[in-house]
N, C-alpha and C positions, 0 to 999 in steps of 0.2 A: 211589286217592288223588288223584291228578289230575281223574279227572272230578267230585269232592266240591267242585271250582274254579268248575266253571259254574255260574251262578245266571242267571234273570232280572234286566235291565238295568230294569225299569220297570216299575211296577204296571198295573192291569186300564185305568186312563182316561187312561192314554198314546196319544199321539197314532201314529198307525200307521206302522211304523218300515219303511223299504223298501231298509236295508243287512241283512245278517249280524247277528245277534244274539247271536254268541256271544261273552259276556261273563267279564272276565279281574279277581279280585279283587287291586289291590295291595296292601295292606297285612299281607297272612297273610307271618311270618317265612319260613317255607319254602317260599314261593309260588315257581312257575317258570311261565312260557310256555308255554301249549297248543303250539306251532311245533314244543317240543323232541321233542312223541313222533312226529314224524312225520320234523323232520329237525334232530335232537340233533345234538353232535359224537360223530363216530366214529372211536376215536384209534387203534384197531385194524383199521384198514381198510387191505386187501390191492389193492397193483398190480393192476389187470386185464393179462392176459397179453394183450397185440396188440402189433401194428410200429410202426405209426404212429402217431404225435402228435397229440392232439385239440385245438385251441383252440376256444373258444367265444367267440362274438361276439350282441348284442342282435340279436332279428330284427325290431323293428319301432322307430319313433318317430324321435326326433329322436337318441338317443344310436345308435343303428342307424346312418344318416345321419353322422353326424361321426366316428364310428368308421371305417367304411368311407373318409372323406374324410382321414382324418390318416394310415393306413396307404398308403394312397394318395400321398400328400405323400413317405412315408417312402418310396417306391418298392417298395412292397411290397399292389400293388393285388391285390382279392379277384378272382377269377375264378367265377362262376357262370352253368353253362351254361342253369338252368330256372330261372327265380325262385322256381317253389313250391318247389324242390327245398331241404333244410334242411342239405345239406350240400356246400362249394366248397373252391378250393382259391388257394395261394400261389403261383404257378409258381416264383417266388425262392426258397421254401422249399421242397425237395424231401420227400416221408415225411411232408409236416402236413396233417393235411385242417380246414379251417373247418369248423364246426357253427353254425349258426343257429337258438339259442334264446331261452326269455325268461331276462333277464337275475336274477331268481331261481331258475331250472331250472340256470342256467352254476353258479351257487356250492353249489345243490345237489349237480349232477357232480362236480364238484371234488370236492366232501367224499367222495360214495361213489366215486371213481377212473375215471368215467366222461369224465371230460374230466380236461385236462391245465393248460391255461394259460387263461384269460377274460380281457375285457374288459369290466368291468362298474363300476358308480357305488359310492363307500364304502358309500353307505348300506345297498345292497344285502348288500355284504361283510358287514356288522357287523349286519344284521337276521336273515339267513339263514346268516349261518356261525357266529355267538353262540358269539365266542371261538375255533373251533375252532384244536386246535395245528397243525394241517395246512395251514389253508392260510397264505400267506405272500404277502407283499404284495411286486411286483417293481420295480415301477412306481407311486407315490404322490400323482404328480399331473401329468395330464395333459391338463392346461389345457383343458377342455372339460367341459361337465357339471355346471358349477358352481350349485350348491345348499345349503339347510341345511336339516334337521329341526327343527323348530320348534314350539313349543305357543300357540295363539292362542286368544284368550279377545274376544268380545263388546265393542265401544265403549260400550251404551250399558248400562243396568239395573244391577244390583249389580256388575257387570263397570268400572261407567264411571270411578271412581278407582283401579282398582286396575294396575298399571304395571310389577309385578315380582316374580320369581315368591315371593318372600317375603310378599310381600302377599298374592297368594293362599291361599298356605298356614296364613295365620291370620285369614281370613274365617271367623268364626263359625258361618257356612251349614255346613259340610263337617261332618256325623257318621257314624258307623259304620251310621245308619239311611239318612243324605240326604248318601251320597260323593259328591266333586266327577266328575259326568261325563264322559268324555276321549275322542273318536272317534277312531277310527286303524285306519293298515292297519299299525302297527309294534307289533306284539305281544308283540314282545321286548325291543327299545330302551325301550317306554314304561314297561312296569311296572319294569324298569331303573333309569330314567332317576327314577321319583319315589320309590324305594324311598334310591337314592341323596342324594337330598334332602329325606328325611325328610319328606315328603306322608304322612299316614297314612291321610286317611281318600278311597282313588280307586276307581272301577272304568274298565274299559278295555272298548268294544265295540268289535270290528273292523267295518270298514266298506270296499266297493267302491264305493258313487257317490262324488258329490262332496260331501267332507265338506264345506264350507264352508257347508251347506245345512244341516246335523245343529242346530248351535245354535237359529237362525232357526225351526226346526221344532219347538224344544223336547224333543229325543229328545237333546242332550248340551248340558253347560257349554260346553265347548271342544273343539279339536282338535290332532290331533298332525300336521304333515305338513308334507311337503316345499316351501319357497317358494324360488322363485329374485327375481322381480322385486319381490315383495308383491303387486304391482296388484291380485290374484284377492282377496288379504286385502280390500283396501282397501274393491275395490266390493261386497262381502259383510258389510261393517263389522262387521269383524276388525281385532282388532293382536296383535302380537306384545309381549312384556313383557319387559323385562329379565332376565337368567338362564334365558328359557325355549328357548334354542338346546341342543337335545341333540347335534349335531352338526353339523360342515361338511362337504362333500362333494363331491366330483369324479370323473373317470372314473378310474381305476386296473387296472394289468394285477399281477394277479393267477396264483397256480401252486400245483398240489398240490405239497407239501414231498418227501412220499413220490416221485411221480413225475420231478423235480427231481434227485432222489439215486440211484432205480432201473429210469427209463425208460432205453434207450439212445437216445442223440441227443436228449433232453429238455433239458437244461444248455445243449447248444450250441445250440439251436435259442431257449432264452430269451435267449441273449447276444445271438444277433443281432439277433433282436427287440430288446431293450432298448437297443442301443447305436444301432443307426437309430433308436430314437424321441428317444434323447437327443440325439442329434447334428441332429434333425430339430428338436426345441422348443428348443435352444441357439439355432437359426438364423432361429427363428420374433421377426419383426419386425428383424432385422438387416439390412444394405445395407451390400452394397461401392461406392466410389465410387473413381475411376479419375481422376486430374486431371494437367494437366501445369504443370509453375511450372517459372519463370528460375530458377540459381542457379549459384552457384561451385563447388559441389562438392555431393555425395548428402550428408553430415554437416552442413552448411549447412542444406540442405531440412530434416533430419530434423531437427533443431534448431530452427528456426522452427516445422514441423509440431508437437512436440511442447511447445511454449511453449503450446498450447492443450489444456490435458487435454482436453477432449471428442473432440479431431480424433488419441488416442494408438492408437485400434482395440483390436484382441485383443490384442496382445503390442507393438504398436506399429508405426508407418508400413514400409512394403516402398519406397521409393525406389532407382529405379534409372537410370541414364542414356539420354537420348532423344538418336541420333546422325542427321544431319542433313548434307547438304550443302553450304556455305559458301565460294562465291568458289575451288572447286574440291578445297577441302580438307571431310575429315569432321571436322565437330566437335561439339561435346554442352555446349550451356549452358542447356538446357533437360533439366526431371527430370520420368518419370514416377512419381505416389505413388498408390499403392493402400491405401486403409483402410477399418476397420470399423465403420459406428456404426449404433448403434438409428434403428428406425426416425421415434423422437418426435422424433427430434436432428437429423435428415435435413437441414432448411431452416437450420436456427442453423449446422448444420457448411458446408452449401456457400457461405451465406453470411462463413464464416471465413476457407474457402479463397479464396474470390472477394476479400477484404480482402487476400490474401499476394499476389494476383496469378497466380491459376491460368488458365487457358483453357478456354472452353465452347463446346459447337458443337451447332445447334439442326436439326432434321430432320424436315422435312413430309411428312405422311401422303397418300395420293389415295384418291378412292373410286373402286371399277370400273365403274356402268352395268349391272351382271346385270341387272336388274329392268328394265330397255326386252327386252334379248333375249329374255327367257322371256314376254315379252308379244306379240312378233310388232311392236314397235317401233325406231324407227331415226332420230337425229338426223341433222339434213341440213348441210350447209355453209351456213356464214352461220347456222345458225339460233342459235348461242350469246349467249341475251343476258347472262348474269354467270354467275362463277364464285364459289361460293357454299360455307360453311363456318361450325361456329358459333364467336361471335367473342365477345368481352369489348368492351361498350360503354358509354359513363359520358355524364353530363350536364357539358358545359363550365362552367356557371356554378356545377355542384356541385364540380367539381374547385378552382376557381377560391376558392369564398366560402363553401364548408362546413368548417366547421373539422375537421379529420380525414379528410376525406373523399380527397383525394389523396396521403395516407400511406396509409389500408386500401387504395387501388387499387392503389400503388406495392409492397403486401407482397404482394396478392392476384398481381400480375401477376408477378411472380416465380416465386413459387412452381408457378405455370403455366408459367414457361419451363423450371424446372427440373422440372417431371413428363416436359414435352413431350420435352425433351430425351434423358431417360432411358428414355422410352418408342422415342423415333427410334432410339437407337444396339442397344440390345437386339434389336426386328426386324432392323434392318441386320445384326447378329451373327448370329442364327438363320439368316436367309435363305442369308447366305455361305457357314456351315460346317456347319450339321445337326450341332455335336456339342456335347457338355458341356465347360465350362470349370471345370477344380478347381487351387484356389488354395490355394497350402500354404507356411506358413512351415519352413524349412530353417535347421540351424546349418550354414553354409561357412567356410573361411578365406578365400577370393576369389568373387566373380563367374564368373569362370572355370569353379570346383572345380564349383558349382552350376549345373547348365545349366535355362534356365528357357525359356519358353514365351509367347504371347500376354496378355492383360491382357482382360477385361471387365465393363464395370457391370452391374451386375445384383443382385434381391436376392437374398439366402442361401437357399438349401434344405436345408442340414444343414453342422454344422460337428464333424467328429471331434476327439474329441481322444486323445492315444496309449490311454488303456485309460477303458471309461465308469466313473466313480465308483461309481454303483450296483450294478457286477456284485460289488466288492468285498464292498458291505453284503448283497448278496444271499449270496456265498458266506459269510460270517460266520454268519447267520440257519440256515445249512444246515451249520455246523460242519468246513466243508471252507476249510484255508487256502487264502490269496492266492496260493501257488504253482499250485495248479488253474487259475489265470485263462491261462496260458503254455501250459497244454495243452489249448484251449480251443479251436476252429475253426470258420470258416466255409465250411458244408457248400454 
């Protein structure tokens, strides 16, 4: 029945086609996906019996690269001892061993129970899992990866006024003899995707070069494929049309359902994963900023502080008293305030604080000279003629007679002291202490009750919060209540 599906894409004075030519009819009621006989959903698919926990991770490209780099972020860096080698490990995670494949083999595993938990692109999920009940999304979006599947159609010939996929679809041209021609490597998604939109008259050639060549060459109308920036669209004169996004798409951690419910250490090992990733992109572009200001009392400070919504943080300013010596007595009319803000807000907030009267303190960098030593060179006494570093310099008469010109200086230079600044005290902090600094809000009745610790600027690397939101929805999706999350540990 299925192979009654394939036909030739093109008669005998077709131009010589140098993709795959196997050719997918949309319009037959009962049509399905050549993909599904090789890897259908399998809803009766049995746990492989072994110990440990497979993840699978992209082995090559850019999402290979960001993957390894955000797990890494997360503190949860890959270890591989051979690069050809296709399988590493977590040392954080004890029992999981990394597998390195391609990111439609990882959602293949998954279906047949070969792997456990992936890292792979939606599109991927939703091309080669086609529905399956099994696997189950853990993680949704994880801000890398970002792309959409898209259908592109020719700028200029009978293509040149048409802008949306409605238009296309009552072009004249399209019969059951002369279908609208659709390249793609989505085989599943496509036929899908216009069966859904009531397209009647398509066929579908899958294709491995670069499609954006298929039209131009005359072997398809359009294509179906994934665009992130367009540019490739562009200088190929391709557009994109209105309605023709079949999906959006980003990296996403992904889990067999079954595995999830009857691996042992499967559950705990996706929580930890999920709550370091969340705690880790909660913090992604965040900065704490550490300031000291005059005041009468810490309710005073936090008072004026929070008269500025932008300067409120997570829950709202940490002000505590800075004690100080004074004519022999201790005293504290000086508060330090620790808060939390985006990183886009970074310059508006310090320049708010700097309005209330905070204090700033700036710290210059040295460079060492290796490069004379490792050359068999040696400066001599006397020989220093300047001491030299790169510097922000303006033209006087521009400052003076350009209209705007010494307002951009006066924002530009700022925002320079406040990098600098931030940059100075962070090394001075590393050098002193070699250790991590974790800043945590606390309910106390005093000061006292709560014994607290050092202060520093720095930006965020992950921000916990008591339980991650998503293990809930995860545990929902798996039919196991909210009380499982309490018996839930970090191996």
């Amino acid at each position: 029945m299925y192979m009654s599906m394939l036909q030739p894409c093109l008669s005998g004075s077709s131009p010589s086609f140098p993709f795959k030519r196997t050719v997918l009819v949309c319009c037959a009621p009962s049509q399905q996906s050549h993909v599904a006989l090789v890897n259908g959903p399998v809803l009766d698919a049995r746990v492989p019996d072994r110990t440990e926990i497979r993840f699978g991770l992209p082995s090559k490209g850019r999402m290979a690269s960001d993957t390894l780099d955000l797990l890494k972020d997360c503190q949860l860096s890959v270890k591989q001892v051979n690069p050809r080698q296709y399988v590493a490990q977590i040392p954080q995670l004890a029992n999981l061993e990394v597998w390195f494949q391609r990111p439609k083999d990882i959602v293949r595993k998954l279906v047949s129970g070969d792997l456990d938990l992936g890292i792979v692109g939606f599109d991927t999920v939703s091309e080669y899992g086609q529905g399956n009940e099994d696997l189950i999304l853990v993680h949704d979006a994880l801000e890398y990866g970002d792309c959409h599947l898209s259908l592109a159609i020719p700028k200029y010939g009978i293509f040149e006024n048409i802008n949306s996929l409605k238009e296309l679809a009552q072009m004249p041209q399209w019969t059951a003899e002369k279908p609208l021609r659709v390249a793609t490597g989505f085989t599943y998604l496509g036929p899908k995707f216009m069966k859904e939109n009531r397209l009647k008259y398509v066929t579908f050639s899958t294709a491995d070069g670069a499609l954006e060549a298929a039209p131009a060459m005359g072997i398809a109308d359009a294509i179906l494929d994934l665009v992130s920036s367009g540019t490739t669209l562009k200088e190929n004169n391709l557009k994109e049309i209105e309605g023709g996004i079949v999906l959006e798409s980003q990296a996403v951690l992904v889990a067999s359902r079954k595995a999830l419910i009857q691996r042992k250490g499967a559950l705990n090992k996706t929580h930890e994963i999920l709550e370091r990733l969340e705690a880790h992109l909660r913090a992604v572009g965040q900065f704490t900023v550490t300031a000291n200001m005059r005041g009468s009392s810490a309710e005073e400070v936090a008072e004026r502080i929070l008269s500025q919504p932008s300067l409120s943080g997570l829950q709202g300013p940490t002000v505590s008293p800075v004690f100080r010596k004074r004519d022999g007595k201790v005293a504290s009319d000086y508060f330090a305030i620790v808060i939390c803000v985006p990183k886009k807000a970074l310059y508006k907030s310090v320049q708010q604080l700097r309005a209330m009267g905070v204090v700033d303190a700036i710290v210059d960098l040295v460079s060492s000279g290796t490069t004379l030593k490792e050359n068999d060179l040696k400066e001599i006494k006397g020989g220093l003629v300047l001491k030299s570093q790169a510097v922000l310099v303006a033209s006087r008469k521009a400052l003076i007679q350009r209209k705007g010109a010494l307002d951009i200086t006066r924002k530009i230079l700022k925002r320079l002291e406040t990098h600098l600044g931030a940059v100075g005290q962070f090394r001075f902090y590393v050098a002193y202490t070699l250790h991590w600094q974790v800043s945590a809000n606390m309910r106390g009745s005093s000061a006292e009750e709560v014994v607290g610790s050092g202060v520093l600027v720095s930006p965020l690397t992950n921000i916990f919060n008591e339980e991650t939101p998503r293990l809930y929805v995860l545990l929902r999706k798996l039919g196991l209540g909210s009380t499982v999350a309490n018996t839930l540990s970090i191996s």
